[in-house]
C-alpha positions in Angstrom: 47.1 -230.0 -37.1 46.5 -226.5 -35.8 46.1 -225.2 -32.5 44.2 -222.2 -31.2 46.2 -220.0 -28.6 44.6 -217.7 -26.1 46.3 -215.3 -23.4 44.6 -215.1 -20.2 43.1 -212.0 -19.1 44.1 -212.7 -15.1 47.1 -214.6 -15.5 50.6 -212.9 -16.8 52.1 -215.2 -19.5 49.6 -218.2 -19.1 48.2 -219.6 -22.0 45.3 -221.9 -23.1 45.8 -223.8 -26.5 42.7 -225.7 -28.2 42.1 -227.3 -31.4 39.5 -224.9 -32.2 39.0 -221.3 -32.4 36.4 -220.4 -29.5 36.0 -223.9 -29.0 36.5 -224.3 -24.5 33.9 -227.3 -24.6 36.6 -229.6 -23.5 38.0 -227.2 -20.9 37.1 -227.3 -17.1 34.9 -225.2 -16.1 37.0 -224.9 -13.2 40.1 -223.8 -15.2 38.1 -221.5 -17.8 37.0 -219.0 -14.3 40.8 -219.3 -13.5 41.8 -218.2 -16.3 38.8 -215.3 -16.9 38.1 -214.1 -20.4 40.2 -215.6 -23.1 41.9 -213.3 -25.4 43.3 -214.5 -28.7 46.9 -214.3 -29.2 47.2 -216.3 -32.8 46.8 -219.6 -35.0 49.4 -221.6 -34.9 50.2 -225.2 -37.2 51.7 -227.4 -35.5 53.9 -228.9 -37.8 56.9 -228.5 -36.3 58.1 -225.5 -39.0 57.6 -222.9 -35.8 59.1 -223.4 -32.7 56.7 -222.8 -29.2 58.0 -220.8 -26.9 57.7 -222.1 -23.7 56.2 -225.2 -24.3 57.0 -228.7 -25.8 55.7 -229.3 -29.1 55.1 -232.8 -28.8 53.3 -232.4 -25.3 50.8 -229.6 -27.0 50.3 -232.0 -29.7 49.8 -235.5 -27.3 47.8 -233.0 -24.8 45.5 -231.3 -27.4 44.4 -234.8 -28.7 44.2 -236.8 -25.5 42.1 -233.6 -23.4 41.1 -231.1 -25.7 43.4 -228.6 -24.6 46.9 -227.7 -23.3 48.3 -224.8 -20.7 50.7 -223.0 -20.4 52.0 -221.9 -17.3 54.7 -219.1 -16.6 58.3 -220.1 -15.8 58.9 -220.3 -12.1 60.6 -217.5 -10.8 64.3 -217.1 -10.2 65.6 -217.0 -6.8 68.3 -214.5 -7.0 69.4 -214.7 -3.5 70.0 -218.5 -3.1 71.5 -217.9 -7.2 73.8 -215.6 -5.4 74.5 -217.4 -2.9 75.4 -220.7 -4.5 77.6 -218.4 -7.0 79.5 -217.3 -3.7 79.5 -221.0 -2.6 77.7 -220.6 0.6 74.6 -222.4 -0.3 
């Protein structure tokens, strides 16, 4: 199994995977304005011999065949003050 990954034009690290190449048919409408104009970032098997980074391979693989697609969303940011804070133990 392959997957198609594309990085969004409006979004800073958010990605789209499909199964194939130009292939959005099976993406919301709503999600494809969201994310604006897709821009390809590479082909990818997913047989497991390359890891994903940032996303689960088996949850890619389970969403690309049960919705036609998977995103990827940016890791939430760090709060360094409450970080500090709990370092300093006064959370």
């Amino acid at each position: 199994m392959f997957c198609v990954i594309y990085r969004s034009a409006r979004r800073d690290q958010t990605y789209l995977y499909v199964e194939k190449r130009d292939d959005f048919s099976r993406v919301p409408e709503a999600l494809m304005q969201s994310f604006g104009q897709p821009q390809l970032a590479m082909i990818l098997p997913l047989d497991g011999r390359k890891k994903l980074v940032g996303a689960d391979l088996e949850k890619v693989k389970e969403a690309l065949i049960s919705q036609g697609y998977y995103l990827q969303l940016p890791p939430p940011q760090e709060n360094l003050l409450k970080q500090h804070l709990a370092d300093q133990g006064k959370e």
